[in-house]
C-alpha positions as CSV (number, residue, x, y, z in Angstrom):
1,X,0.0,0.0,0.0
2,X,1.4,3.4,-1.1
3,X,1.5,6.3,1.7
4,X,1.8,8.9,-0.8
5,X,-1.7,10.4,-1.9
6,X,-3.2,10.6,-5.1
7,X,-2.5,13.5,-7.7
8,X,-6.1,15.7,-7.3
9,X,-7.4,18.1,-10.3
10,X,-9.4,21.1,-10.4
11,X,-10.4,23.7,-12.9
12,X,-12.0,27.0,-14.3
13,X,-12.7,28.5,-17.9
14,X,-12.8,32.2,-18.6
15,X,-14.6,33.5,-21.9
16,X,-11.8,35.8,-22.8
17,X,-14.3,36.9,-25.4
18,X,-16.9,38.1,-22.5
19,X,-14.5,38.9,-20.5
20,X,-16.3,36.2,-18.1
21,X,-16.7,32.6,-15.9
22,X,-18.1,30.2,-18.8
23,X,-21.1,28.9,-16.5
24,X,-22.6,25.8,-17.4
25,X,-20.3,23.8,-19.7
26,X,-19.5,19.8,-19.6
27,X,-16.7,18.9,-18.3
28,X,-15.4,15.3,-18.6
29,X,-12.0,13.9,-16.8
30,X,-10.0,11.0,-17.1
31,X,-7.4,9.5,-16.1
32,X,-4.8,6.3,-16.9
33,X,-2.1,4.8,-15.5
34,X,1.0,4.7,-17.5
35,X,1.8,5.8,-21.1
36,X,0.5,2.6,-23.0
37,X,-2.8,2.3,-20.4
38,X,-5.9,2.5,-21.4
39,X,-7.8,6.1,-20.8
40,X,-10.4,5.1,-17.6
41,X,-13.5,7.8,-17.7
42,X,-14.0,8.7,-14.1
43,X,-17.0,11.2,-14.4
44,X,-17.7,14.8,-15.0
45,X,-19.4,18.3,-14.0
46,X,-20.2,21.7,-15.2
47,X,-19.0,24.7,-14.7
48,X,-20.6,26.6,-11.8
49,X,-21.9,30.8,-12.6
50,X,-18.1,30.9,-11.5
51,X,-16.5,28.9,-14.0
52,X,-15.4,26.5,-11.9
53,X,-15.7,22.7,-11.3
54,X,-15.4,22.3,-7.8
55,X,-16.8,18.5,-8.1
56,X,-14.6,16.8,-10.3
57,X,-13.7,13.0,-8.9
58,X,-10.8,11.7,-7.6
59,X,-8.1,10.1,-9.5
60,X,-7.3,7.2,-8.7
61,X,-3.9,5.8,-7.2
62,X,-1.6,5.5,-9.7
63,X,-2.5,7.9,-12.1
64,X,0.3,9.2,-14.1
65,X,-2.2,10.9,-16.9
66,X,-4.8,13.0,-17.4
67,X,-7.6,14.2,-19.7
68,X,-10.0,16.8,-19.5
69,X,-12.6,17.3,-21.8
70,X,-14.0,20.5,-22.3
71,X,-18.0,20.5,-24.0
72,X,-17.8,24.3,-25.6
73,X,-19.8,24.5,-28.5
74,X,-23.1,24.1,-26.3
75,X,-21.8,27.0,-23.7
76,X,-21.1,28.6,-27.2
77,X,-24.6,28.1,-29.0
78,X,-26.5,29.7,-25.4
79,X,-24.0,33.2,-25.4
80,X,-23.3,33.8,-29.1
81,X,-26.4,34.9,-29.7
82,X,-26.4,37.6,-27.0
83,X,-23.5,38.7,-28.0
84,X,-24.8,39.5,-31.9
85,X,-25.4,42.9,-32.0
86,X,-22.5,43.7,-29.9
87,X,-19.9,41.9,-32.6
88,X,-21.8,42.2,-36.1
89,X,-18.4,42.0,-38.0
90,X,-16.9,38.9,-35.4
91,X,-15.7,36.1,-37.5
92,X,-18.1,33.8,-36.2
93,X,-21.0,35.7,-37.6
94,X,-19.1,36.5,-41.1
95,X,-17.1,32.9,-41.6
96,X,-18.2,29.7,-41.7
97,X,-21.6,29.5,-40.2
98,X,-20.5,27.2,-37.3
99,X,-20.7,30.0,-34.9
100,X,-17.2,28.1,-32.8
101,X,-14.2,26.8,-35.0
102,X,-13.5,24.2,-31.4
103,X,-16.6,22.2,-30.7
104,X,-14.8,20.8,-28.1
105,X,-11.5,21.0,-26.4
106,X,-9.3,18.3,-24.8
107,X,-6.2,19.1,-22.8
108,X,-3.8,16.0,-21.5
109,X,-1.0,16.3,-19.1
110,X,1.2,14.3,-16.9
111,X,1.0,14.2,-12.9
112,X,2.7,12.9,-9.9
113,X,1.4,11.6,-6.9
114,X,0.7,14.0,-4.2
115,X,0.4,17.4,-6.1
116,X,-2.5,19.4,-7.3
117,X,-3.0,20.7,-10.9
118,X,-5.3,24.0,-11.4
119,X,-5.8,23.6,-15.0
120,X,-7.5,27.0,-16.1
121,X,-9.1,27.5,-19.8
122,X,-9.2,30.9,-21.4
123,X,-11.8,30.4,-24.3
124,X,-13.1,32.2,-27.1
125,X,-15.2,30.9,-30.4
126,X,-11.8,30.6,-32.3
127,X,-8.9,29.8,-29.7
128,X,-7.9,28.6,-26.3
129,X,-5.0,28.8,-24.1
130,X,-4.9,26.7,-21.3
131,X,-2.2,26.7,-18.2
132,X,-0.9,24.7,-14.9
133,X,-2.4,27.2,-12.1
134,X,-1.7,27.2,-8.8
């Protein structure tokens, strides 16, 4: 039995284009054990009105991996249309119809036993930048 505790995960998404916490977007995390393991789906969330996903489950011992997935396109099809009169000449309004060029963003990263990774997303219909917080 290992003494050392598990690697724990937590994140938040801004939408730099708002200039606000993405509320209400799916949030999916997994995790593996080792380069050549098979990905294990442990659960998921939303984002609060805050952005954040203060509910996301534990990894389990071992985990050396980890994948979030990131559900924009819905959070995108609610506020785009808000925001239309506000940016009439915004690409996603003059381009290709989609309204978001990511539908969804993944993010992987590697993690040691016993720390914590913030992983905050800044977001907007056409990019993303994504970080290790503290």
């Amino acid at each position: 039995m290992s003494t050392s505790p598990a690697a724990s995960v937590s994140t938040h998404i801004l939408d730099a284009s708002r200039g606000r916490p993405a509320a209400g977007v799916g949030v999916r995390l997994e995790a593996r054990a080792g380069r050549d393991a098979d990905w294990r789906e442990l659960g998921g969330s939303a984002t609060d009105a805050d952005g954040r996903c203060k509910d996301l489950p534990a990894l389990p011992e071992g985990t050396t991996h980890v994948r979030l997935h990131f559900a924009v396109e819905p959070y995108f099809a609610t506020v785009q249309p808000q925001q239309a009169d506000a940016q009439q000449d915004a690409p996603a309004t003059r381009d290709s119809g989609a309204g978001v060029f990511f539908p969804e963003v993944a993010i992987t990263f590697a993690v040691v036993p016993g720390e914590h990774y913030h992983v905050p997303l800044l977001l907007n219909p056409f990019g993303y930048s994504v970080y290790r917080g503290s």
